[in-house]
Backbone as a chain_set.jsonl record, in Angstrom:
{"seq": "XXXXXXXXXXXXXXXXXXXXXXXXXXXXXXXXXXXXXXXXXXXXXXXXXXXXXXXXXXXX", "coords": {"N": [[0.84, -1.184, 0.0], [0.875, 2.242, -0.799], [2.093, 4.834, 0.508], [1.351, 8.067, 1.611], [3.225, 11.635, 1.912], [3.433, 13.277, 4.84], [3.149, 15.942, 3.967], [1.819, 16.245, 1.52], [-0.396, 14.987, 3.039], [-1.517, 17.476, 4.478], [-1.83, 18.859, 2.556], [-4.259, 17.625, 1.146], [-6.25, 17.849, 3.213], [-6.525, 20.319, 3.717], [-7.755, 21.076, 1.035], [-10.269, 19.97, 1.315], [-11.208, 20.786, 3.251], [-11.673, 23.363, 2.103], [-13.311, 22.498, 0.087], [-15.544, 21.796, 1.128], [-16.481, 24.042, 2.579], [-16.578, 25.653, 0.353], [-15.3, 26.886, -1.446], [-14.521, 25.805, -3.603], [-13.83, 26.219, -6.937], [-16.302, 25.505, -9.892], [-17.127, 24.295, -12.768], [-19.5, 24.86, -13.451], [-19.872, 26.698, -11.778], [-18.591, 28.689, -12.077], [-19.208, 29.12, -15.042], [-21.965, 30.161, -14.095], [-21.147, 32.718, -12.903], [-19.865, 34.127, -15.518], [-22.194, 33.622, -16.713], [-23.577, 35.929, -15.343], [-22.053, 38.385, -15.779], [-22.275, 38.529, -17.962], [-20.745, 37.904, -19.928], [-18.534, 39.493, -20.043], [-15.059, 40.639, -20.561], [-14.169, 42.345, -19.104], [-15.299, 42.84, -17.22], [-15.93, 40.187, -16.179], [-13.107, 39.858, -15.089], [-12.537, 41.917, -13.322], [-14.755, 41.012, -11.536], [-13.409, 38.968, -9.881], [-11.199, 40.286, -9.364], [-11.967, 41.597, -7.534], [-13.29, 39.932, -5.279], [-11.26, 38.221, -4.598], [-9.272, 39.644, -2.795], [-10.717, 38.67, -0.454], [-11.163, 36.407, 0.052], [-8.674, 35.717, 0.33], [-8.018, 36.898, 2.682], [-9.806, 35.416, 4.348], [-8.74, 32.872, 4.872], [-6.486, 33.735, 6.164]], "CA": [[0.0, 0.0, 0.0], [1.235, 3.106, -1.009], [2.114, 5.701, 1.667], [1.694, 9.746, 1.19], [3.907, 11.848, 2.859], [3.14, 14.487, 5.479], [3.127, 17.338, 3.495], [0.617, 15.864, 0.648], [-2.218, 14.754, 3.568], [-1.86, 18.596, 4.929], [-2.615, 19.558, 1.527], [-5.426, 17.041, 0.74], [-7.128, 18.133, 4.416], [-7.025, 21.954, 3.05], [-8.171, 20.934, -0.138], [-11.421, 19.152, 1.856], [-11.591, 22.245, 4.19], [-11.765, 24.361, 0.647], [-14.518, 22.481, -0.489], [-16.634, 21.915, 2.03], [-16.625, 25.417, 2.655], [-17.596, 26.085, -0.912], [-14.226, 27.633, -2.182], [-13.714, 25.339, -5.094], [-14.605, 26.514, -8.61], [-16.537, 24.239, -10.446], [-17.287, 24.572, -14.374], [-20.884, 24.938, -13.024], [-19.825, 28.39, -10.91], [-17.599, 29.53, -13.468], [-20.097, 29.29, -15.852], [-22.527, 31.098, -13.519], [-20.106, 34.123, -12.858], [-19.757, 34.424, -16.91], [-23.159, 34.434, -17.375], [-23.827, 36.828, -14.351], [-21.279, 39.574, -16.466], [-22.624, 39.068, -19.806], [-19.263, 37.335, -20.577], [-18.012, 40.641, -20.768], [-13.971, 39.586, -20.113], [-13.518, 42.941, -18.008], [-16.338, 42.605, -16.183], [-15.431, 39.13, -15.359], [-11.808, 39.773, -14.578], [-13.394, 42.73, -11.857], [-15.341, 40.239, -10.374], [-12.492, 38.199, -9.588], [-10.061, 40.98, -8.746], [-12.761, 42.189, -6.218], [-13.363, 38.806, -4.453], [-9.435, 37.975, -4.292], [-8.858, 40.281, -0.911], [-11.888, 38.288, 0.761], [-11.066, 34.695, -0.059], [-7.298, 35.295, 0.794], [-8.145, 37.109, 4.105], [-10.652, 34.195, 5.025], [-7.443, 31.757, 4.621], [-6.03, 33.689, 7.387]], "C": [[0.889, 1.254, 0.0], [1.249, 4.578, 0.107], [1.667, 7.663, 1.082], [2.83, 10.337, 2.384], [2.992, 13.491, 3.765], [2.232, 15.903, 5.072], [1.455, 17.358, 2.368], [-1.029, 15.828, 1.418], [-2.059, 16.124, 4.193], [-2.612, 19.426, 3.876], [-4.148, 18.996, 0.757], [-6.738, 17.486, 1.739], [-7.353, 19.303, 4.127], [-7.253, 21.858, 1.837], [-9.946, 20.606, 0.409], [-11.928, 20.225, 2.643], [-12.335, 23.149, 3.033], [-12.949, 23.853, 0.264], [-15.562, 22.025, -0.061], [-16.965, 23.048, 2.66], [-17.118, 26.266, 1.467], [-16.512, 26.988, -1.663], [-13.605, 27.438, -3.224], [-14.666, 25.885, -6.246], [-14.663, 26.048, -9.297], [-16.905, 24.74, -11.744], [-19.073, 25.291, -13.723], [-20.896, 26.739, -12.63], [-19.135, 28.964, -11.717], [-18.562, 30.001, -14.788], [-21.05, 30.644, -15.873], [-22.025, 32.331, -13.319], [-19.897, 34.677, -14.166], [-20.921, 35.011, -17.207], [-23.537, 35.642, -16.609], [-23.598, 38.323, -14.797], [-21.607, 39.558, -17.475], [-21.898, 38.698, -20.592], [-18.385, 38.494, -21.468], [-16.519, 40.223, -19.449], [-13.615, 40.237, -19.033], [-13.943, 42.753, -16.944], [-16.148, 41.342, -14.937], [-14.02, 39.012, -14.456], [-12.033, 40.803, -13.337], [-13.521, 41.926, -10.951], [-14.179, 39.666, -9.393], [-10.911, 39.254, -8.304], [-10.84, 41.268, -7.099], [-13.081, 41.013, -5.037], [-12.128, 37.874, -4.004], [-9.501, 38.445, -2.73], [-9.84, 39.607, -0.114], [-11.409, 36.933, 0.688], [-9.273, 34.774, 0.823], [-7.223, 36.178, 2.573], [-9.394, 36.615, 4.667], [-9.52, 33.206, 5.041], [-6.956, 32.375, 6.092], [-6.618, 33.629, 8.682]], "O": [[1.72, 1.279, 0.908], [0.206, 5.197, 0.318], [1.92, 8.08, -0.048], [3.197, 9.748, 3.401], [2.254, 14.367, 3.315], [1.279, 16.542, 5.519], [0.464, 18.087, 2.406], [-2.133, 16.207, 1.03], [-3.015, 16.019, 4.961], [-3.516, 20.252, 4.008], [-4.911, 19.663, 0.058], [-7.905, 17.515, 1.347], [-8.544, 19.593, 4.233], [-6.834, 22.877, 1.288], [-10.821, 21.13, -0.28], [-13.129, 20.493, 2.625], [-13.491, 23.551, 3.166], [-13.814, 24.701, 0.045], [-16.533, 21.825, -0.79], [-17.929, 22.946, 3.418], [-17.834, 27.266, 1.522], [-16.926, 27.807, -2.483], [-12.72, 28.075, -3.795], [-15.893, 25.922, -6.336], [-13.631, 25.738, -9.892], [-16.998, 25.967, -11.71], [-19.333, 26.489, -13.842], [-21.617, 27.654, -13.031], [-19.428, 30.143, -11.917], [-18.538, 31.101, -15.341], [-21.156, 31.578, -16.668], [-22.805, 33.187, -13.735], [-19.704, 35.892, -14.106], [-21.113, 36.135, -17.671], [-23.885, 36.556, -17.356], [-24.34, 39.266, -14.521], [-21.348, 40.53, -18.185], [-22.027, 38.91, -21.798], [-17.887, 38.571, -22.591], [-16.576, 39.822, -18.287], [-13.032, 39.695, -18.094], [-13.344, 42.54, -15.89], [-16.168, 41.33, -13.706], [-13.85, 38.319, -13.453], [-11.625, 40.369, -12.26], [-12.888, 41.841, -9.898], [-14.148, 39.976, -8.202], [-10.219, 39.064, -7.304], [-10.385, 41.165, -5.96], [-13.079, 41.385, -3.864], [-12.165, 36.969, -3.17], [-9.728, 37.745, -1.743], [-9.85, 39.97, 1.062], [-11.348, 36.431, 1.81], [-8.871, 34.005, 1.697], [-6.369, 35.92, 3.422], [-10.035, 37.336, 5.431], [-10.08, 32.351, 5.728], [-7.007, 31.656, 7.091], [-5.902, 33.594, 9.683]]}, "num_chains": 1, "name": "protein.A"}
């Protein structure tokens, strides 16, 4: 049986944290966020810039 090391199950447990919290982006939400802007690219790239400072100061 194949072992992981340390470092891998810290990152699989904050991967599981991430998406049981609802932080992964699925084709589904991506989608939704496109159509939301009109699939206008600035619009979309906004969104993103603007929800950056909240996701990475929820991490801490």
């Amino acid at each position: 049986m194949k072992q992981i090391k340390n470092s891998e199950y810290e990152e699989y447990q904050k991967y599981l944290r991430d998406k049981n919290n609802g932080r992964i982006l699925t084709p589904d939400g991506l989608r939704l966020i496109c159509q939301a802007n009109n699939y206008d690219a600035e619009k979309i790239g906004k969104h993103f810039l603007e929800v950056l400072p909240k996701i990475l100061q929820a991490e801490k």
